[in-house]
N, C-alpha and C positions, 0 to 999 in steps of 0.2 A: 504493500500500500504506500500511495505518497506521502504520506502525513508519518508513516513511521521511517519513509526513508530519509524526511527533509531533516530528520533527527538526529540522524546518526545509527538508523536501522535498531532501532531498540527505544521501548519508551512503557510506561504505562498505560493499562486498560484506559483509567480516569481520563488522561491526559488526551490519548486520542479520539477518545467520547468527544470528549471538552473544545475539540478542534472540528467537531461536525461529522464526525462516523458517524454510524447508526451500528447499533449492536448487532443487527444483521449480517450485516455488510461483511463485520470482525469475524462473525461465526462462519461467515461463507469463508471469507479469505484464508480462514484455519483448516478447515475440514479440507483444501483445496490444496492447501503443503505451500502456499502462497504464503503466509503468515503462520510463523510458530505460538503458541502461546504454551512458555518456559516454566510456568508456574502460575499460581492464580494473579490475577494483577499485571502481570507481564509479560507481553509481544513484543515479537523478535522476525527480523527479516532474516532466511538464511542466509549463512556465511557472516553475521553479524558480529562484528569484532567484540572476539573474548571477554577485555577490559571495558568495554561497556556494559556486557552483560552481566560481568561482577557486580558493579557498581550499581547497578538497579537491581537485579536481588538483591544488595543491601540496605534498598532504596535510599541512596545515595548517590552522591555528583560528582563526578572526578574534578580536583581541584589542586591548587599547589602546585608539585615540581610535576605531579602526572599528568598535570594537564595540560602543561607547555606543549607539549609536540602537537597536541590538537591545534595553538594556537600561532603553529610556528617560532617559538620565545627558543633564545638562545639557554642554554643549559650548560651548567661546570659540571654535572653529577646527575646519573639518573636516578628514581628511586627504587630503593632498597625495598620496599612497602605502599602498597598505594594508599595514595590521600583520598580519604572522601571528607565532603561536607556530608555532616547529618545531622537532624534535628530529633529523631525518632527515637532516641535514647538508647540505641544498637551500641557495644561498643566490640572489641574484639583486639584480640593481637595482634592478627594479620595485618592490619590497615594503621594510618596515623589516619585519626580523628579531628575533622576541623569542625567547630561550631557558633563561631564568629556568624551574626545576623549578615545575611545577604543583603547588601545594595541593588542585586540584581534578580528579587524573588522569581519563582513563575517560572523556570526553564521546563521544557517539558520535553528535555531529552536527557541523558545522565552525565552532561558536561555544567561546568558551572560556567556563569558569565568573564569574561575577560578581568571584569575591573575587578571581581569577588579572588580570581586567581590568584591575582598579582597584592593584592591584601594578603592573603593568607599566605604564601611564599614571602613577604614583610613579616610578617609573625612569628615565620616558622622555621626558615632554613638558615640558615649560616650568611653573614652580611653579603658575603662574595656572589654565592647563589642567588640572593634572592636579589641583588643590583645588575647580573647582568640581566635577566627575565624582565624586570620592570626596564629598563635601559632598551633590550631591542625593541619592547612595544613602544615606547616613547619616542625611539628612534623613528618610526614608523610613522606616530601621529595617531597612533590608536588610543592613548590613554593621555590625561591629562594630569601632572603633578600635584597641582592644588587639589582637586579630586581627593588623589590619594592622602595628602597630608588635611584632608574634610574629615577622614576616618581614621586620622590615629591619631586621636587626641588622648590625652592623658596621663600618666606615669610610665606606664604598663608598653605604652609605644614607642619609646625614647630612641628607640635602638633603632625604628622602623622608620623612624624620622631622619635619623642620623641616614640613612642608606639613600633615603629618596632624597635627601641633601646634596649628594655624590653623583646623582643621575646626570649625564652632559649629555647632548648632542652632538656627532659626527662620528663615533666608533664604527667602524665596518663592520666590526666583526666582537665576539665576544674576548678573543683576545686582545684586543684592543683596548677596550675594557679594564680588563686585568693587569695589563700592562699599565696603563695610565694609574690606577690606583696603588702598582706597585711601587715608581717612581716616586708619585708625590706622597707615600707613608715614609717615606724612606728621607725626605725632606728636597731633593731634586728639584730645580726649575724646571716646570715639564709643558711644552706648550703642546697644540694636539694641529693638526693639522695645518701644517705650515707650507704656504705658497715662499719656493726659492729659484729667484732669476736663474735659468738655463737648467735647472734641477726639475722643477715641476712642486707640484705638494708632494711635504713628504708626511711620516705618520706621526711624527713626535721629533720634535727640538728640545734636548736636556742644555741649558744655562747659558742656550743663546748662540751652541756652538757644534753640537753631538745631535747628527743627526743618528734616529732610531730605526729600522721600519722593520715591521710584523710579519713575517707570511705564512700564510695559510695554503690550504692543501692545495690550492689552486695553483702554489708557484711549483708544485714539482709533477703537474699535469699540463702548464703550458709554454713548450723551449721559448716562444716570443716573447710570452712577461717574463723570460727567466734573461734575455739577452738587454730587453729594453730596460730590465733594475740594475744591469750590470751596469749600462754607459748611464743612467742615473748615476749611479756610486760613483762610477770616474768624475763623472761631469762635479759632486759634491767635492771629491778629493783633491781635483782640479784646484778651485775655490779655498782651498784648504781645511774643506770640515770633514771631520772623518764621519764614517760611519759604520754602526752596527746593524746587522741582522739578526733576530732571532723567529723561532719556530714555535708552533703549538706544546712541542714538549718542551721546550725553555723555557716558556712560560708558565705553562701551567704544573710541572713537573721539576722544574730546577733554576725555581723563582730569584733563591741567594746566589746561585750559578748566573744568572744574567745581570742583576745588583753590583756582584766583584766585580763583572767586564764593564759594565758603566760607572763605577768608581773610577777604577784602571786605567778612563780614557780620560774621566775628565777630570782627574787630580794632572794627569799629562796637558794638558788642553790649559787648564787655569793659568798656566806658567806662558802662555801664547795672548788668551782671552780674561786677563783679572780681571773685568766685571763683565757682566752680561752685553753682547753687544750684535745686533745683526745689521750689516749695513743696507742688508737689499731684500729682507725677509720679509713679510706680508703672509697675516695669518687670515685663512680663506675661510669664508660664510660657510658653516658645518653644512654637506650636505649639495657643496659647487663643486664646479673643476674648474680650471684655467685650462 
C-alpha cells in the first residue's frame, strides 16, 4: 500500500486508519501477501527493513546516532544499541532509551523527526558525535541553531549548549570537523577555509602561515585531484608556506600523531613568521569557490 510505503514500509494499524485506509482495504491487502501484518497493530511491506521493524514492535522511533543514516548526518561511530524514543514505558537492555518530549509529535512511521534526532544525539552521545551530526545538517540548511538552543534550556543542557556553540559552516566533510576542533582545543590559530592567490582555497591556515588540507577517500579514487593537490602544494611551497596532508585515519585515529606534525612545522615556521601575517590570503564565504 502507498500510505505504508511513503513511511518507510512499516507503520501502525492506527496510523494508517488515520491517513484514510479503510479497514477493508488492510484486510484485502493482507490476505493478498501485499501487506504483512507482523503482529496485532503492525503492517509491514515485504522486504521491509529489519530496523524499522524492531522499532515498531517496540512501538518506538529510531532516533539519535540510528537515525543518522536515515537522515544522511555525518557519523564518528555507529551504534553499538539502537536508540529509540519511547513514551510507552517499554524499557529493555537491548536498546538506549530516549524520552525527551518530541518537538516533532505525530510521525506515523518509526523514524523520528530530524530536529527530535539531533536533540537527543545533544543529550546523548559524546561532544565529538553529536557536533559532527548537528554540523552536516546545519551545513545543509536543514536545521536551525536557535531552534536547537529553544530546547536546551536549563542546567541539565550545559554541555549540549557548549557543542551547538562549536557548530560552523563550510566543513566538507566530517573530518573537517574534527580537525578544526582539534587544532583550536589545542590552542592553534586555525582559520577554515582560506582563499590563497595562485593556491586556490585551501582547508585550514594554522597562524597565518601552515597551510593544512584533509583528504578523504575521494583522493585515493581520483589520479586528477591527486595530480591537481600536488601543483596546489608546489604552487603553496613556491610562496613559501609549507604544507601538510593528512587522512581519515590521522584524524580520526592518530589525533596527537597529527598535533606533533603541526607543532613541528610551526614552532619551524615562527622563527620565519613571528606574528600572524598573510599578505595575499582572503578567507572565502563558507560554502563558495573562486
Amino acid at each position: 500500500m502507498q500510505i505504508i510505503g511513503s513511511v518507510g514500509g512499516v507503520a501502525l494499524t492506527r496510523a494508517v486508519v488515520a491517513r484514510g485506509a479503510a479497514d477493508a482495504a488492510i484486510r484485502s491487502a493482507v490476505r493478498s501477501g501485499d501487506v504483512l501484518r507482523l503482529e496485532r497493530g503492525v503492517l509491514a511491506l515485504p522486504g521491509a527493513d529489519p530496523e524499522l521493524i524492531a522499532a515498531m514492535r517496540a512501538r518506538a522511533l529510531l532516533t539519535c546516532v540510528s537515525a543518522a543514516p536515515r537522515f544522511g548526518l555525518w557519523q564518528l561511530k555507529t551504534a553499538a544499541k539502537p536508540h529509540y524514543w519511547q513514551s510507552n514505558g517499554r524499557r529493555s537492555g537491548s536498546c538506549v532509551s530516549h524520552r525527551r518530549a518530541l518537538t516533532r509529535p505525530g510521525a506515523s512511521g518509526a523514524v523520528a523527526a530530524l530536529p527530535d534526532v539531533l536533540l537527543h544525539a545533544l543529550l546523548c552521545l559524546p561532544p565529538l558525535e553529536s557536533l559532527v551530526m548537528v554540523e552536516s545538517a546545519y551545513n545543509r540548511g536543514d536545521i536551525d541553531l536557535g531552534f536547537l538552543l529553544r530546547h536546551l534550556g536549563g542546567n541539565r543542557c550545559g554541555k549540549a549548549r557548549d557543542v551547538v556553540a562549536r557548530v560552523e559552516r563550510g566543513a566538507d566533510s566530517l573530518l573537517e570537523t574534527l580537525a578544526r576542533v582539534l587544532f583550536r582545543d589545542a590552542g592553534i590559530a586555525t582559520e577554515t577555509q582560506v582563499w590563497i592567490d595562485g593556491v586556490g582555497r585551501v582547508d585550514f591556515l594554522l597562524e597565518g602561515f601552515l597551510i593544512v588540507e584533509i583528504d578523504g577517500l575521494a583522493f585515493h579514487l581520483e589520479p586528477r585531484q591527486f595530480k591537481k593537490d600536488r601543483r596546489r602544494d608546489n604552487s603553496a611551497v613556491a610562496q613559501g608556506l609549507p604544507v601538510l596532508r593528512f587522512f581519515y585515519d590521522d584524524v580520526v585515529f592518530a589525533p596527537e600523531s597529527v598535533l606533533a606534525q603541526v607543532r613541528e612545522v610551526l614552532a619551524r615556521g615562527s622563527l620565519r613568521w613571528p606574528q600572524p601575517h598573510r599578505p595575499s590570503f582572503e578567507a572565502v564565504e563558507p560554502g563558495t569557490w573562486r
